[in-house]
N, C-alpha and C positions, 0 to 999 in steps of 0.2 A: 219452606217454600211450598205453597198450593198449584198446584197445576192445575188450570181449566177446564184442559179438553187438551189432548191429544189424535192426530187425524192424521191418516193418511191421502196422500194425494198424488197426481200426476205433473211433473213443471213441461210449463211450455218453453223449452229453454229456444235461444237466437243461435246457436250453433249447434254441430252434432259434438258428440259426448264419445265416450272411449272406443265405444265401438263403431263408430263413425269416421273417428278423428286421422285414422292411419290412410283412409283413402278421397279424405277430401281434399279439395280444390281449395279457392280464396276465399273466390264471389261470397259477399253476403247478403249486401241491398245496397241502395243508393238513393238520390233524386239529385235533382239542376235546381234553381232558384235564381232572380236576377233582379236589381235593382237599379232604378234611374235615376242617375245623378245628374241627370241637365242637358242642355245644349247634345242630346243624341249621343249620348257616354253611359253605356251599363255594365256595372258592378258583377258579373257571372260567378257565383258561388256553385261548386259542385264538394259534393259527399260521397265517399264510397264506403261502405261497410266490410271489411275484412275479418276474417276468422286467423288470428294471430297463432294458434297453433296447428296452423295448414302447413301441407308439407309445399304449395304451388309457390307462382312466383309474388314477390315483394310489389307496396304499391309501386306503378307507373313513375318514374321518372325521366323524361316528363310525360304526361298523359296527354292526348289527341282529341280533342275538341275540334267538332265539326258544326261551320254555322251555313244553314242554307236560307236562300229565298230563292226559289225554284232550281238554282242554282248554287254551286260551291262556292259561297261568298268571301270565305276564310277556313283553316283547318289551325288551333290554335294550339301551342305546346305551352305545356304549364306545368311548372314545377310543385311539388305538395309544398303545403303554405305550414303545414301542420299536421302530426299523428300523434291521436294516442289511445287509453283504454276506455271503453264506459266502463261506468261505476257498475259494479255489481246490484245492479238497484233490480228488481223483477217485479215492483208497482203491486207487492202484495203484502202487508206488513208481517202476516204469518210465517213468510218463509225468507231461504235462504238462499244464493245459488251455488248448485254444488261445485266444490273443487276441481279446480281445472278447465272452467269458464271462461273463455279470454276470447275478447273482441277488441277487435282496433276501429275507430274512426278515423279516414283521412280526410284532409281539406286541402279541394286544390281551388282559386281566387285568383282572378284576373278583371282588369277592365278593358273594356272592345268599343270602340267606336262604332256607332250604325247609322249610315243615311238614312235618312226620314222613306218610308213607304206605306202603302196604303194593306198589305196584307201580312207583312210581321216576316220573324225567321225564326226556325228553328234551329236549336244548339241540342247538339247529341255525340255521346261517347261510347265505345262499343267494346267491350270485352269480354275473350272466354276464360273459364268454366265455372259453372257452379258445381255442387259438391255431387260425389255419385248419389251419394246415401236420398239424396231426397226422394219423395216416396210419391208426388203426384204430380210430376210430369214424367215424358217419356223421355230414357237415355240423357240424363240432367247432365252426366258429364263430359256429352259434345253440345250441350246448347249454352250460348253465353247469354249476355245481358245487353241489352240498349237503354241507358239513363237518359232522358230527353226533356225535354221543354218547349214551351210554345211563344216569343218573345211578341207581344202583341203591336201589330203597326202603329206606328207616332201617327201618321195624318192621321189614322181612325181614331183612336183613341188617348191619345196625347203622352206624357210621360207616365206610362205604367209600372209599376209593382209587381213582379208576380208572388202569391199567398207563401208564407215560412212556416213550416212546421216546429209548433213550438217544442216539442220534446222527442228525445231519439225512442228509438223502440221500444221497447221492454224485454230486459236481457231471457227473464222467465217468470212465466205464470203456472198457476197451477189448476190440474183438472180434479175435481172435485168438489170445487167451491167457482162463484161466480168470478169467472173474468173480466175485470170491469177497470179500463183504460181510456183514456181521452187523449184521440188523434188528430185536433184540431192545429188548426193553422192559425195566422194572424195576416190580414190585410193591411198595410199602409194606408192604403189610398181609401180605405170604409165599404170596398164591394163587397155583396152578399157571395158567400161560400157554399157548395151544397158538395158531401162526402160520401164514399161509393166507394164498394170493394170493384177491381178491376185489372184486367188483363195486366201481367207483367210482360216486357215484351222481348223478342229474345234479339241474340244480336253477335256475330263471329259466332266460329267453331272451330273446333282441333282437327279439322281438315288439311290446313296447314297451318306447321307448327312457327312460321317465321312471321311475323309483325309482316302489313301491308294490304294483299288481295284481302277484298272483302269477305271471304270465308276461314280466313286464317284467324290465328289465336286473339289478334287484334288489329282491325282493320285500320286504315292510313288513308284516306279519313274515313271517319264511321260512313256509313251509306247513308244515303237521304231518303227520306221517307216516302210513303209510309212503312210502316214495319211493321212483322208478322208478331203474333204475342207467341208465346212458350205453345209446345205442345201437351194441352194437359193428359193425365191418364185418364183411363174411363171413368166414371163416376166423380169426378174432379173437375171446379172451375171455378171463374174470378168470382163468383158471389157462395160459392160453399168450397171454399180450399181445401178444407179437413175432410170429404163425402161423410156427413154426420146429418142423422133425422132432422137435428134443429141447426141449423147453419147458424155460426158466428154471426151478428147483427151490428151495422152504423149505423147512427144515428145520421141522417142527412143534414141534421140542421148543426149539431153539437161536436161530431168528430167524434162522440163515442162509443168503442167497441166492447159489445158483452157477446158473450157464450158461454160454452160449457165444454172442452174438449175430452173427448171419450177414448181415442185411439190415439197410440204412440206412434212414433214414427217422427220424418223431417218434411218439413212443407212449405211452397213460396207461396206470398199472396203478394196482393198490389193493394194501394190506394191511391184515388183518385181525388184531385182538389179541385171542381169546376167552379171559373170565376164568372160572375154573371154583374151587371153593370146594368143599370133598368131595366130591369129582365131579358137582357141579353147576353148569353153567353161570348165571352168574348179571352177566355184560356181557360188553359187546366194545366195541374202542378200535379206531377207522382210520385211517388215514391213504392218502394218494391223490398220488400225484409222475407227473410228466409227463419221457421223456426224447426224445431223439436220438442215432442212431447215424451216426459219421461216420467216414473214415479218416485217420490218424495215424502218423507215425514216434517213436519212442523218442529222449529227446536225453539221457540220463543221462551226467553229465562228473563224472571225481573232480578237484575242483580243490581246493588249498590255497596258504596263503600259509608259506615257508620262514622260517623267521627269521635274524634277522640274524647276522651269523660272531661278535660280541662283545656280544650282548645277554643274556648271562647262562645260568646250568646250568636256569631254570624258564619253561616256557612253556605260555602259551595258543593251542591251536593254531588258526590260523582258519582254516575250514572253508567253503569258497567252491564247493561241489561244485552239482550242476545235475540237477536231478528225480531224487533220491534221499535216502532214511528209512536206509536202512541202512549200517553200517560199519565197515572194519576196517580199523585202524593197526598196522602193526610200525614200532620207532622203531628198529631195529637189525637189519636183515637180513643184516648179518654173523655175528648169533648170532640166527636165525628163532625166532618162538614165545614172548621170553623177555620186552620190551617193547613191551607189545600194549595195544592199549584200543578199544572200541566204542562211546564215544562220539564224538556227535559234533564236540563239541569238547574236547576234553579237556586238562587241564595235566598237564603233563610237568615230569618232574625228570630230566635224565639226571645216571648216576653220574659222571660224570669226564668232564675237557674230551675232544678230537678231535673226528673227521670222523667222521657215521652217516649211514649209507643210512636215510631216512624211507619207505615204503611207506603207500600209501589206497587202499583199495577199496570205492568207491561202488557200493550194493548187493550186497555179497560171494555172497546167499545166491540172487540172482537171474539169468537170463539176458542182462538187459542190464547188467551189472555193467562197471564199469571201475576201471580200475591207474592210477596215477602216482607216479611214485618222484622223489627229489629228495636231493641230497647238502647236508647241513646241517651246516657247521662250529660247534661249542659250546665258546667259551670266555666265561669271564668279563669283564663288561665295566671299559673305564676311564673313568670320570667323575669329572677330578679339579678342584681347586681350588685356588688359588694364594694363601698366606696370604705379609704381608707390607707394612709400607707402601711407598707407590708414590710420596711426596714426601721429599724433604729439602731442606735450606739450603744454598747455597752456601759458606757458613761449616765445615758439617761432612756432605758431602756421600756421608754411608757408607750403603749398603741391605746386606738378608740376606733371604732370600725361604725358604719350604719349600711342600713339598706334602702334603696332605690330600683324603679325599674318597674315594672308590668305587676300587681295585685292589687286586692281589694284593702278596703282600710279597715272590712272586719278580718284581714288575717292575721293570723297567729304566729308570731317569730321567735323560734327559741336559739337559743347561741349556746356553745361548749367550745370550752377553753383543755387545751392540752396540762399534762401536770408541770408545774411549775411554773403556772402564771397565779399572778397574785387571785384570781376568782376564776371560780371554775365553770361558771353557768351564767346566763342574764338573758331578759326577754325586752320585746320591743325593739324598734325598730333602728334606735342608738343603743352601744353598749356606753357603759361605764368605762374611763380609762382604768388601766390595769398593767400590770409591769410583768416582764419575764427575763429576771436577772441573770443570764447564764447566755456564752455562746451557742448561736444554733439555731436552728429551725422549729419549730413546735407546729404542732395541729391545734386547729381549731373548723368549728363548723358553725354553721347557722341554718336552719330547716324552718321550712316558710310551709303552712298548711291554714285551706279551709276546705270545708266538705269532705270530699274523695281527693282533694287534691292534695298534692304537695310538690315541694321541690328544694334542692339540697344545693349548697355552694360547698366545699370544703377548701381551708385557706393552711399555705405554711407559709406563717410569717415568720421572720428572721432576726436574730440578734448579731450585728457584725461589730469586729474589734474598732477601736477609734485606729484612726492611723497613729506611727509613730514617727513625730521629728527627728531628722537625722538632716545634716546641713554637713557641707565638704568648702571648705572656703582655704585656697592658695593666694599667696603674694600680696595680702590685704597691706602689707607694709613693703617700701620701699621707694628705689629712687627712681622718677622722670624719664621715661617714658613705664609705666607701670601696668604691667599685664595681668591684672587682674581677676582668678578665675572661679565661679561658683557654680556648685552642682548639688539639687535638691535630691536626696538619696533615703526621703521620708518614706516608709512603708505602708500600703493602704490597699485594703482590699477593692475598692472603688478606684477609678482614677482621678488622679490628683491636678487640680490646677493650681498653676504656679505663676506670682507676682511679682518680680523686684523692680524696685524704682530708687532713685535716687534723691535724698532729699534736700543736698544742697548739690548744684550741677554746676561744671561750667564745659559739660558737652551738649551733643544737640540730642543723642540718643539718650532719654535719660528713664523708659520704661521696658520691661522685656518679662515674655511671660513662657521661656526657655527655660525646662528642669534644669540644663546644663548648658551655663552661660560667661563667656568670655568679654571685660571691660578691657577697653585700655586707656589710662589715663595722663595724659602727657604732660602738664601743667600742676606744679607742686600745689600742697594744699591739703585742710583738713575734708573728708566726704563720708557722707555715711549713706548708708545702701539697708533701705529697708524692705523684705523677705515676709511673704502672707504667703498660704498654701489652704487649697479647701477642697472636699468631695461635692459631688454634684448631685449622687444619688445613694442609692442605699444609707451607708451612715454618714449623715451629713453632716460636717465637722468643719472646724479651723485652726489651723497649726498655723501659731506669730500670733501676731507680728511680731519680726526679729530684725533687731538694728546689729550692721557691722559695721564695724567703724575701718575706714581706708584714708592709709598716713603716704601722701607721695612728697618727697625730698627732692628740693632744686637738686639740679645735676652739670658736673662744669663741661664744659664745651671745649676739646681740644681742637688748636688751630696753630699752623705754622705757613712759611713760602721756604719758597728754592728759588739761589739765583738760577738754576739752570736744571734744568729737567731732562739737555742730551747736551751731553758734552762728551771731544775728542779725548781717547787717550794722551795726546799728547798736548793737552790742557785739561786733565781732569780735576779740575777746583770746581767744589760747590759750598755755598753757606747757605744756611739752614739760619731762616728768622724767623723766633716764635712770637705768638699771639692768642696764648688761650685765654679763657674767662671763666673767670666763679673757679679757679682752682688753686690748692693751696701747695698742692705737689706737682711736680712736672718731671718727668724721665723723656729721653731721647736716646731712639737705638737706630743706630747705620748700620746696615749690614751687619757682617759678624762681627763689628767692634763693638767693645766694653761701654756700654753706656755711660756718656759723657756729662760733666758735669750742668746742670743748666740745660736749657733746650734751646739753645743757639750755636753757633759757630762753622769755622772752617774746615771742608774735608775735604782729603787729595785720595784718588782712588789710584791702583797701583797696577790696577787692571781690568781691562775690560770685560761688559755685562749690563744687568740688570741689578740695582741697589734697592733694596724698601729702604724707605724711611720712616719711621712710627714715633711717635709720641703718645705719654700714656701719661695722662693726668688723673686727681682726684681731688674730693675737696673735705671739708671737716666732718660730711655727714656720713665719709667711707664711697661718697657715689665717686664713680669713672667715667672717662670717657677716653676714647682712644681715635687716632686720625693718622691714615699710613699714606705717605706718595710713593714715587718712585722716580729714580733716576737711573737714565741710560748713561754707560761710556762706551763708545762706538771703538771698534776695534781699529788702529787703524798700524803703519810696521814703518820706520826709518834702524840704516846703520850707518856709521859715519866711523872712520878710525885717521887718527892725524899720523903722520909719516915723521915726528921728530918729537924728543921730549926731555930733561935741560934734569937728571936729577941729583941736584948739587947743595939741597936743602936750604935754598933760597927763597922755599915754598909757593915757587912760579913754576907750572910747567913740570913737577914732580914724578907724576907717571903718566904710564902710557895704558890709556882707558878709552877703547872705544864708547861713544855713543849707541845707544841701544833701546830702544823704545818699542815694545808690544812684544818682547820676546817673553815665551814660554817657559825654553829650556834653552840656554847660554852655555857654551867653551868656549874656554880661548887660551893656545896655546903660543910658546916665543920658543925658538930655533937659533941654538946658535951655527957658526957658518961650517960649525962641523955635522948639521943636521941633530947635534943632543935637543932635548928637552928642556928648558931650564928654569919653565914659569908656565902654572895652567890655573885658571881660575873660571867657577863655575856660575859665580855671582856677577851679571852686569857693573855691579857698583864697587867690585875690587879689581886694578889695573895694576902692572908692572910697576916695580919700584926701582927697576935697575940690579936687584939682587937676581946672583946666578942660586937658584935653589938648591942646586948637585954640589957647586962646592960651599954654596954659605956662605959667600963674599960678594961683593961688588963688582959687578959684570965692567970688563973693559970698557972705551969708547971702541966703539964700532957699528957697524949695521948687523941687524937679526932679522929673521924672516917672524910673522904669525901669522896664523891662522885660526880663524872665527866659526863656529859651526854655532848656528840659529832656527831655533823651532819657531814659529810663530804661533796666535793663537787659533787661527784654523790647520792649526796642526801640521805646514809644510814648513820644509826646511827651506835654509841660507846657507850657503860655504863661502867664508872669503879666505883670502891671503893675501901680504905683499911685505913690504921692506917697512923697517923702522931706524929712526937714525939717533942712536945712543949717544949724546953729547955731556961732558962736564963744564 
């Protein structure tokens, strides 16, 4: 890097600097401005200038706008529309502003209705302090500020404009080179403008510290004019603010300020915007900025960023240069003048690859100007791509790979195959198919170059095992209803998809693509079930098609009735009518009884409950089927014992047996009239036969007493007794 010139200088900065900064105030500058928007409604723009690293108070919220015509017409409160920083700009491409710099702009915007009159109003805002540090008024930190304006009357002069200053101050300039800034304004309305340094004016004081009376820190409403200007120091005033031999100079006509600042220090000046309309003045617009003058060196750097040797014939150049507006690029200083460009960043096409001297020069046109030249190799870049798939089967373990993507067609492409592919090397842009027999991954590479350039893909491509068929097939044979179950249990590095269908059907389900899958077949018949299975990626494969064959067997249908499904104990008869079909065997089971011959007939139950009834058939193909009911005998209890009984083996009337129906547990005992025992029987169905049991003979005619003891089947007892009459 060449350096031009190095200089030192003085900045005219817009705030005070460190040793300033611990005892100032806000105030920095300001102006009013106002525009017509019709029917006697103006647009009032005000600006105030704050020093952001003041220890004073924050902007106004809200601020106190005061509008007179001879009187207090309004006092308006306005909230800031908007704050924030200028840019660090000091309108000098040489320099910088130093660190710790900070100015706030507020905006506060309102609109105000105003009756039509013939001499205007003024709008004015009043507040204290500005900074102590300032050096050319007197006691700056009890004088405040009056920003003001002149709104020109509607009957005189119709709907007015007043002049906008096109650009905010300049944060800093520097002394030792020419100060040279343009403070013009723009007219709406086309009147002639004439510019003039001028009285800033003052306004409140820290007299009292409470918002209100007019000498307090901010007046309630500002006072009406006119107003006094600042008190300058000696040797200081509104056309030499700096007291310097050659005083700062405007241009009346253009707005622009040149000088030369000699002495440091902090300074307020004013300017003045008179508006003149056929050569008659008819307003004026001010504005009021506060600076500091300090010393400074120049730190202007051309710096950029080169591009890369293979990033392509078109670039964006980036422009990393250091306190400099201005510039100029030669992109070929082998042939000077020819590829040139002044911006700042500018795209570039160069015609044709090689090596070009780049050349920048950060501020060309000025004394602190700098060089940096940089040698830039341009060729086109490689950005390529590798098409091809990167699995096969060990069954047929062939690849072919090419390249596509971002190079030229003079480049150069070499390929390298890992060991144990069938070729180890190949060029252009298709390889040759080639085989890599064995499980596993391998290397390969392919390297793409022209010029300087190059670029590298490297590939593992893969060899995976085929899958292995493995098939799990239950119940493929048997009888009606047939639940038939298949599970694909094939092994595959990939996953597997799975197909069975059915190729003669007589269900409605007849495809399914369930590894593990459940048919059921109800309807006898021959069916076959064909089974495909395939990977989808890496080794792409098919296992089957596989035909199973499925045999279902009619199956016979057991079926019976009941005359009676609840019958009483004391008619407990049921028959049992069969009716099964397609069966060649038949079994019938009653309860705990021995399966009966045939699967019909009559049963007498002997006690009350709950009976299954089942039937179990088959037929010649070995199928079953089975079909249970049930029959209830309700419990229900009678005793009956006759009083007389004739046993003379006439076989009338033989013994003496009570009736007994629903009993559990049964005695019964016979008393002769000596109270002996003579006869006990524990079975219902065995009664007196007339024999004395004690002697073994033939009981007399006479009368005996018995007695009956009966359980029933809910478990309560019966006690009877009474007379029996023994007759031969």
């Amino acid at each position: 890097m060449v350096t031009i010139m190095l200089r030192k200088a003085l900045f005219l900065i817009l705030f005070a600097l460190s040793g300033f900064i611990s005892n100032a105030f806000h105030i920095v500058g300001g102006d009013l401005t106002y525009k017509c928007l019709g029917n006697n409604n103006y647009e009032i723009t005000m600006i105030v200038y704050r020093d952001c690293n003041s220890d004073g108070a924050e902007y106004d919220n809200p601020a106190n706008i005061a509008i007179y015509n001879d009187t207090l017409f309004a006092n308006l409160q306005i909230a800031p529309t908007g704050i924030r920083e200028l840019p660090a700009d000091i309108y000098d491409p040489c320099f910088s502003v130093p660190s710790g710099v900070c100015v706030q702009i507020g905006y506060y915007k309102t609109i105000v209705y105003l009756p039509p009159n013939m001499d205007g109003y003024t709008v004015s805002y009043q507040r204290c302090c500005r900074n102590k540090s300032l050096k050319n008024i007197r006691i700056p930190d009890k004088v405040g500020t009056t920003i003001t304006t002149n709104i020109t009357g509607s009957l005189r002069y119709g709907c007015n404009n007043s002049p906008i200053f096109k650009s905010s101050p300049p944060i800093a300039i520097c002394l030792g080179s020419e100060f040279n800034f343009n403070h013009s304004a723009r007219d709406d309305d086309g009147d002639s403008l004439v510019y003039k340094f001028c009285d800033p004016y003052s306004g409140g004081s820290d007299a009292v510290r409470n918002p209100g009376p007019p000498n307090s820190i901010m007046p309630i409403p500002a006072t009406k004019p006119p107003y006094n200007v600042v008190p300058w120091s000696a040797g200081y005033s509104a056309t030499n603010p700096f007291n310097i031999v050659n005083p700062f100079q405007i241009d009346p006509i253009t707005g622009q300020i040149t000088g030369i600042p000699i002495q440091t220090g902090q300074y307020l000046y004013g300017i003045c915007v008179d508006e003149y309309r056929n050569g008659i003045k008819i307003g004026e617009t001010r504005r009021e900025f506060q600076v500091n003058i300090v010393p400074c060196e120049s730190n202007t750097e051309a710096k950029f960023v080169a591009p890369l040797p293979c990033s392509g014939m078109k670039h964006e150049m980036v422009n990393n240069s250091i306190t400099s507006r201005t510039f100029q690029w030669d992109f070929d200083l082998d042939n000077p003048g020819i590829l040139t460009s002044t911006l700042k960043t500018p795209t570039f096409t160069f015609p044709d690859t090689g090596t070009y001297k780049i050349r920048l020069i950060a501020n060309p046109q000025f004394d602190c100007a700098d060089t940096i030249e940089k040698l830039v190799q341009v060729y086109p870049p490689i950005n390529p791509e590798v098409l091809g798939y990167q699995y096969a089967c060990l069954s047929n373990p062939v690849f072919k790979f090419s390249t596509t993507g971002e190079y030229e067609p003079y480049t150069r492409i070499y390929w390298t195959f890992g060991q144990g592919a069938s070729i180890r090397a190949d060029t252009g842009e298709v390889t040759q198919e080639f085989n890599y027999p064995q499980l596993g991954a391998f290397d390969m590479t392919v390297i793409l170059t022209h010029a300087v350039c190059s670029a590298e893909v490297e590939l593992t491509p893969n060899v995976i095992a085929n899958p292995e068929l493995k098939l799990e097939t239950r119940n493929t044979e048997g009888c009606a209803p047939l639940l038939v179950q298949l599970e694909n249990l094939s092994a595959s590095e990939s996953p597997l998809v799975t197909n069975w269908a059915l190729t003669n059907t007589l269900r409605s389900s007849s495809t399914s693509t369930n590894a593990k899958e459940r048919w059921r077949f109800d309807k006898p018949g021959n069916y076959n079930i064909s089974f495909i299975s395939y990977t989808q990626d890496k080794c792409i494969d098919t296992l089957g098609p596989v035909d199973i064959s499925i045999k279902v067997y009619e199956s016979p249908s057991a079926g019976f009735t009941l005359s009676d499904t609840l019958v009483s104990i004391f008619s407990p008869e049921v028959e049992v009518f069969s009716n099964p079909k397609r069966a060649s065997d038949c079994d019938l089971f009653v309860g705990s009884l021995e399966p009966e011959n045939g699967c019909s007939g009559l049963f007498l139950f002997d006690k009350p409950g709950v009976y299954r009834i089942s039937q179990l058939v088959a037929n010649e193909n070995g199928c079953t089927d089975t079909l249970s009911k049930t029959v209830t005998v309700e419990n229900e209890y009678a005793f009956f014992a006759p009083n007389s009984f004739t046993p003379n083996t006439d076989g009338r009337n033989e013994e003496f047996r009570p009736v007994v129906i629903g009993a559990k547990e049964y005695q019964l005992t016979i008393h002769d009239r000596w109270g002996h025992i003579i006869f006990t029987s524990n079975d219902p169905k065995i009664g007196w036969d007339g024999t004395n049991l004690i002697k073994q003979e033939m009981a007399t005619i006479g009368v005996y007493l018995y007695q009956a003891r009966v359980m029933d089947y809910l478990d309560e007892f019966h006690f009877y007794s009474g007379e029996v009459n023994l007759f031969r």
